[in-house]
C-alpha positions in Angstrom: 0.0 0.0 0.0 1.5 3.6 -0.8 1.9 5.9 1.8 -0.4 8.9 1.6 1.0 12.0 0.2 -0.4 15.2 1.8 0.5 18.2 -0.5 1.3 21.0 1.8 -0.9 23.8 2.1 -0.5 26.9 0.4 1.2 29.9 1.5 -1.4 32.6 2.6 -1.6 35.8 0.8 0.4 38.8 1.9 -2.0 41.9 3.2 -2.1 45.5 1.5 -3.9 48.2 2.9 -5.6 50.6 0.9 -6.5 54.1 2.0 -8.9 56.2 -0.1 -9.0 59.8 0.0 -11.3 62.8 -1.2 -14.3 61.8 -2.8 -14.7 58.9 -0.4 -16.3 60.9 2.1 -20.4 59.7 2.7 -23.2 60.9 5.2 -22.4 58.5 8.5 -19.5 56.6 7.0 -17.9 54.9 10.0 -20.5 56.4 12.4 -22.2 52.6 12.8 -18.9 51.0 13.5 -18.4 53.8 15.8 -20.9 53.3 17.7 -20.9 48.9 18.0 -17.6 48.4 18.1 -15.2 49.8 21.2 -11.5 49.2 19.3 -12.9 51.3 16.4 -14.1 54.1 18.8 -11.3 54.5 21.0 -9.3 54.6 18.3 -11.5 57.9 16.4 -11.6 59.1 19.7 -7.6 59.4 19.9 -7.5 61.3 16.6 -10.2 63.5 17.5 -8.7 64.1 21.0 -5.5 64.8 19.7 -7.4 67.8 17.4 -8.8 69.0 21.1 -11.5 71.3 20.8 -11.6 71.2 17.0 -11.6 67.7 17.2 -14.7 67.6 19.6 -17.0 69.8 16.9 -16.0 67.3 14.4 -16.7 64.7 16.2 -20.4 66.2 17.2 -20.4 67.3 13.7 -19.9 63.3 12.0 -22.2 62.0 14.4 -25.3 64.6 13.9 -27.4 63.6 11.3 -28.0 67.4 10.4 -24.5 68.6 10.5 -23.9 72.3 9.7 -20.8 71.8 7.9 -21.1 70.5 4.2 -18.9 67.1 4.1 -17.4 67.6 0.6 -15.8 70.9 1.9 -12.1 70.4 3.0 -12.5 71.3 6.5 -15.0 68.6 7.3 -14.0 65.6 4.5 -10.0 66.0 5.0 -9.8 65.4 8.6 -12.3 62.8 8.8 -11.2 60.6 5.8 -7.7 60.6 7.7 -9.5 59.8 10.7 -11.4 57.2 9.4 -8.1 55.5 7.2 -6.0 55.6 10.1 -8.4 54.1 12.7 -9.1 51.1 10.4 -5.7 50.6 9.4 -4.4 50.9 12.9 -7.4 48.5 14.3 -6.2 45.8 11.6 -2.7 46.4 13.0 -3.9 46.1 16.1 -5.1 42.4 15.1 -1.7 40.9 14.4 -1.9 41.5 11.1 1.2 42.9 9.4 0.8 44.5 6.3 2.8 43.5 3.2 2.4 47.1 1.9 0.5 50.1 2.1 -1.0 52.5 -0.4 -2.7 55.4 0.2 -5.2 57.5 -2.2 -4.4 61.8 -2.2 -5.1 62.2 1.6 -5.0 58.5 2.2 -1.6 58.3 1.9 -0.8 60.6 5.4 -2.8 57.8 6.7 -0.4 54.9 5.4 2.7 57.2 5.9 1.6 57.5 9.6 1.0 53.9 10.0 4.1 53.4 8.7 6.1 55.6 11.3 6.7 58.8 8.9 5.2 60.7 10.9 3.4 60.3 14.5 0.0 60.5 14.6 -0.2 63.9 16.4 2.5 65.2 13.8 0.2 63.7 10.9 -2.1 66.0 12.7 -0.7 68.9 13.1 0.0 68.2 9.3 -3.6 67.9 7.7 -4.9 70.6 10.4 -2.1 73.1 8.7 -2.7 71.7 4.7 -6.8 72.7 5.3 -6.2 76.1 6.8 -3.9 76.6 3.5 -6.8 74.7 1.3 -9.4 76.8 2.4 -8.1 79.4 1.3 -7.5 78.7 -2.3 -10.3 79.6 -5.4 -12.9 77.4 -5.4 -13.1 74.3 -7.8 -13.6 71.0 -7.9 -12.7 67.0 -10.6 -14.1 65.8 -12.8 -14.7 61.9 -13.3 -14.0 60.9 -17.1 -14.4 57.6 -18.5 -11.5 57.8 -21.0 -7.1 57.1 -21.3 -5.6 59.9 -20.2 -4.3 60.7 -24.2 -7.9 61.4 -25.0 -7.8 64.1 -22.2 -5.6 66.5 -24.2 -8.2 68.6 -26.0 -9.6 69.5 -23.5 -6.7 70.5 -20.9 -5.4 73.7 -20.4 -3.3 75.8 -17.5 -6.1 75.8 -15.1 -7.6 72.3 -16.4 -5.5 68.8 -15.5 -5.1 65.2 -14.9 -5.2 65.4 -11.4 -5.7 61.4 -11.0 -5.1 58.6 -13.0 -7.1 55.6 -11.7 -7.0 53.1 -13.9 -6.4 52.6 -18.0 -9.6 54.4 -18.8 -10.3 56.0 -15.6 -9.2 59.6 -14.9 -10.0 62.7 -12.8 -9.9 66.0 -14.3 -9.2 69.0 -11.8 -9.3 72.9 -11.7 -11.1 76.3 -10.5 -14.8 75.8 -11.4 -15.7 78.1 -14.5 -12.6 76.1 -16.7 -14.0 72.8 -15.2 -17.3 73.7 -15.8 -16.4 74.6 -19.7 -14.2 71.3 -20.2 -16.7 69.0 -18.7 -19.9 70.4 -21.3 -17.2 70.2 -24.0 -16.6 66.5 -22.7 -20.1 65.2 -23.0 -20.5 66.9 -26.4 -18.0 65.1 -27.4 -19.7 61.9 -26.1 -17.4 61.3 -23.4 -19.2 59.6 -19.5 -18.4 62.2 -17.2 -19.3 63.0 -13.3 -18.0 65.8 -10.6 -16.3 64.0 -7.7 -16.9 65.1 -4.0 -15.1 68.2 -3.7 -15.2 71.6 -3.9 -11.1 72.4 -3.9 -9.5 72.1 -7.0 -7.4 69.4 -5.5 -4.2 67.6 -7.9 -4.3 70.6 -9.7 -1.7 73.9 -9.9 -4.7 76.0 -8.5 -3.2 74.5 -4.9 0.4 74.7 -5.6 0.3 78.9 -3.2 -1.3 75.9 -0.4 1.2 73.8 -1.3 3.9 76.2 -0.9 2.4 77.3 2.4 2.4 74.3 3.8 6.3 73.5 3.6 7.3 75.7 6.6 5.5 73.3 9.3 6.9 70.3 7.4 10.4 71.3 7.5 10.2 71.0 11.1 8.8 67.5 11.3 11.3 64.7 12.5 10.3 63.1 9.2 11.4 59.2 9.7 12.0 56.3 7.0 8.5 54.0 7.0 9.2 51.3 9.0 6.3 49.4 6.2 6.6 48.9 2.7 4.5 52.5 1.9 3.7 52.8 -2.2 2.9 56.1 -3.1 0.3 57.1 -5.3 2.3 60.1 -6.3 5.7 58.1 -7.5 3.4 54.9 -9.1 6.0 52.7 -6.7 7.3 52.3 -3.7 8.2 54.8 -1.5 12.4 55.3 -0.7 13.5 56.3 2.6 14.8 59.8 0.8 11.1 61.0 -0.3 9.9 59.8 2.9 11.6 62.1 4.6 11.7 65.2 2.2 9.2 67.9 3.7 8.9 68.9 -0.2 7.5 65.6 -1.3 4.7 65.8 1.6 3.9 69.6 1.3 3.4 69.4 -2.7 0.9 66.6 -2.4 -2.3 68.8 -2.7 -1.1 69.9 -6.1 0.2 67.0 -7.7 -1.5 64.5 -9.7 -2.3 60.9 -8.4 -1.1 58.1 -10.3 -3.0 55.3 -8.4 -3.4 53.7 -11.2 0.2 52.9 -12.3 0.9 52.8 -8.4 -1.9 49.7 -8.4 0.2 48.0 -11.2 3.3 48.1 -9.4 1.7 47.2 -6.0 0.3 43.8 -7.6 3.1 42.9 -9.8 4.9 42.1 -6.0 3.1 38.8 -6.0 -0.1 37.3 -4.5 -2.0 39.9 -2.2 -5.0 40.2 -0.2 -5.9 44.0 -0.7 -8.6 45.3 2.4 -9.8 48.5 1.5 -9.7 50.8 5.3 -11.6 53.8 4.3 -15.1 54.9 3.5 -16.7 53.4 0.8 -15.6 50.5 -1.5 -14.5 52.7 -4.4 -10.6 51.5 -4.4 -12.0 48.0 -4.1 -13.8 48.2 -7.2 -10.9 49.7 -9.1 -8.9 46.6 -7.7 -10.9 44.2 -9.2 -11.4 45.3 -12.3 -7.6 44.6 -12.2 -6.1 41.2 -14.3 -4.6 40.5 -11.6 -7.8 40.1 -8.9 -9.8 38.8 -12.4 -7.6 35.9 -12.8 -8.1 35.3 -8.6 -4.1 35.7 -8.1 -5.0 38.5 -5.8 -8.3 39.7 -4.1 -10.0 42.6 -3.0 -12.3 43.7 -0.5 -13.5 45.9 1.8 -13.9 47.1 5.6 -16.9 48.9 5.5 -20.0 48.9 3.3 -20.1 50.2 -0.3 -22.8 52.7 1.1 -22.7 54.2 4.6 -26.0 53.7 6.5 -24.6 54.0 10.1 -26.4 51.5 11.1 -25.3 47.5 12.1 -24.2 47.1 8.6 -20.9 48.6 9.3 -19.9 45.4 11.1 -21.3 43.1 9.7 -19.2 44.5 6.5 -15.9 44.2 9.1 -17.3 40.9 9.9 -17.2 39.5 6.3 -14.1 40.7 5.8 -12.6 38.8 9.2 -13.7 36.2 8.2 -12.2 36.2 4.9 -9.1 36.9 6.6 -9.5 33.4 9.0 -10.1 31.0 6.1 -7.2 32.6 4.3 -4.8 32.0 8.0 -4.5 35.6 7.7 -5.5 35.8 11.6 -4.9 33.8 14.4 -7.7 34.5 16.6 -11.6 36.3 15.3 -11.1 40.4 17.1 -14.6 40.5 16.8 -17.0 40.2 18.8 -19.5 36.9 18.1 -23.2 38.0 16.2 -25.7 38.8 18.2 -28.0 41.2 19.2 -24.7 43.2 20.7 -23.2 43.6 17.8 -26.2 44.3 16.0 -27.0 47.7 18.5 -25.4 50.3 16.2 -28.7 52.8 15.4 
């Protein structure tokens, strides 16, 4: 009789973190998590206490459901984007998980670049507190969503018009001050092209920000600015971060008004091998981009996310976390389940 052969079992995936940014901002995203699960709250409740009394109206200001500050303006959505990114990626840290790399989306990469040690987190807030006081400041605008390559872009770009984010092979973001966006998106859908304003009213990725920019460099140049102590791909290279960009204040205080090359950044991230990708933001909108990738289609890699595709602030916020740790057990990505077992408990969040 042969002896049985066992074939051994296969390696688990490495993690990546992905952090979205502006435009990922919804009505009570988070607020349901907030509210059923402790870890997640204390967490928020660190960023927002490190913010001190600003931090406090935010806080009231995310929970209310009749806030009196719009959420696609930078004062509200910047903060609590990087509120929300780091909380999540710092609870799955918290797990035992160890990240195989981070990438972050426009603000989302402070988030990575914080988890990663770059900066502290009250640093990384002294940081975005300083870059919306600048933002604020700057001509009103907003980006445009195009269905196109970025070459079919180039009619309809001028000085105050850009590629301020390239998201995939036919998926960019336009950016500028409104009355040139305004113009170049009716001349887009006369010209047949699927277009859609993103959530923002700053002209963000685009030279309209580079005075913010510029204005933001003095408070960076006297950050500590450290190596990552993670692998930390940057959106705004397309690869992986070296210890020299890290820890140039220049590379940081530009960021507002330089385009995003997630896209190619993507590419690089999942040419590294087999990954798990968990989405720790708002939304699901990096999630989708990642698998509409060859590389999640062919199932070499996967994607999900943390919290629902829609915000409801309700229980659906962890049962979303729920799916996702249990994804992460059958794959031996944990050693123990963090959360706490279903039941009318978990199921309190209002």
């Amino acid at each position: 009789m042969r002896p049985t052969t066992v074939s051994p079992a296969p390696a688990p995936r490495g993690v990546a973190l992905l952090f979205p940014g502006q435009g990922a901002q919804q009505p009570f995203m988070a607020t349901g998590l907030y509210r059923a699960h402790p870890p997640f709250r204390r967490l928020m409740d660190e960023v927002f206490e490190v913010w001190g009394a600003q931090g406090a109206a935010l806080r009231a200001e995310w929970l209310s459901h009749s806030p009196a500050v719009d959420l696609d303006g930078v004062r509200r959505a910047q903060p609590l984007l990087f509120a929300v990114d780091w909380a999540l990626g710092r609870m799955v840290l918290d797990w035992g998980v160890r990240p195989a790399a981070l990438l972050g989306h426009s603000v989302g990469e402070v988030a990575a670049a914080t988890l990663a040690g770059v900066f502290t987190l009250e640093e990384a807030a002294g940081l975005m507190a300083d870059r919306v006081a600048h933002i604020e400041s700057a001509p009103a605008g907003g980006m445009l969503a195009v269905h196109a390559a970025v070459a079919d872009m180039a009619p309809f770009l001028h000085a105050d018009v850009v590629v301020g984010a390239v998201n995939a092979p036919r998926q960019v973001v336009l950016a500028g001050s409104e009355a040139p966006l305004a113009a170049a998106e009716a001349q887009l859908r006369a010209a047949g092209f699927t277009c859609r304003r993103t959530r923002a009213l700053s002209p963000f990725h685009s030279p309209a920000l580079a005075p913010a920019a510029q204005a933001a460099l003095p408070a960076l140049s006297r950050l500590p600015l450290r190596a990552p102590r993670l692998a930390l791909h940057s959106a705004y290279t397309g690869g992986l971060l070296a210890a020299a960009e890290a820890t140039d204040p220049r590379f940081w205080a530009k960021q507002p008004a330089a385009p995003v090359l997630f896209g190619p950044a993507l590419d690089a991230l999942l040419a590294t091998g087999e990954l798990m990708l968990l989405e720790a933001g708002p939304g699901q909108g990096l999630t989708a981009l990642a698998r509409r990738h060859p590389a999640v289609g062919t199932g070499r890699c996967a994607a999900l996310g943390l919290l629902p595709a829609r915000a409801r602030g309700d229980a659906s916020d962890l049962r979303t976390l729920r799916a996702a740790v249990e994804r992460l057990l059958s794959e031996g990505r944990l050693a123990h389940d963090p959360l706490p077992a279903p039941g009318p408990a978990s199921a309190s969040a209002r």
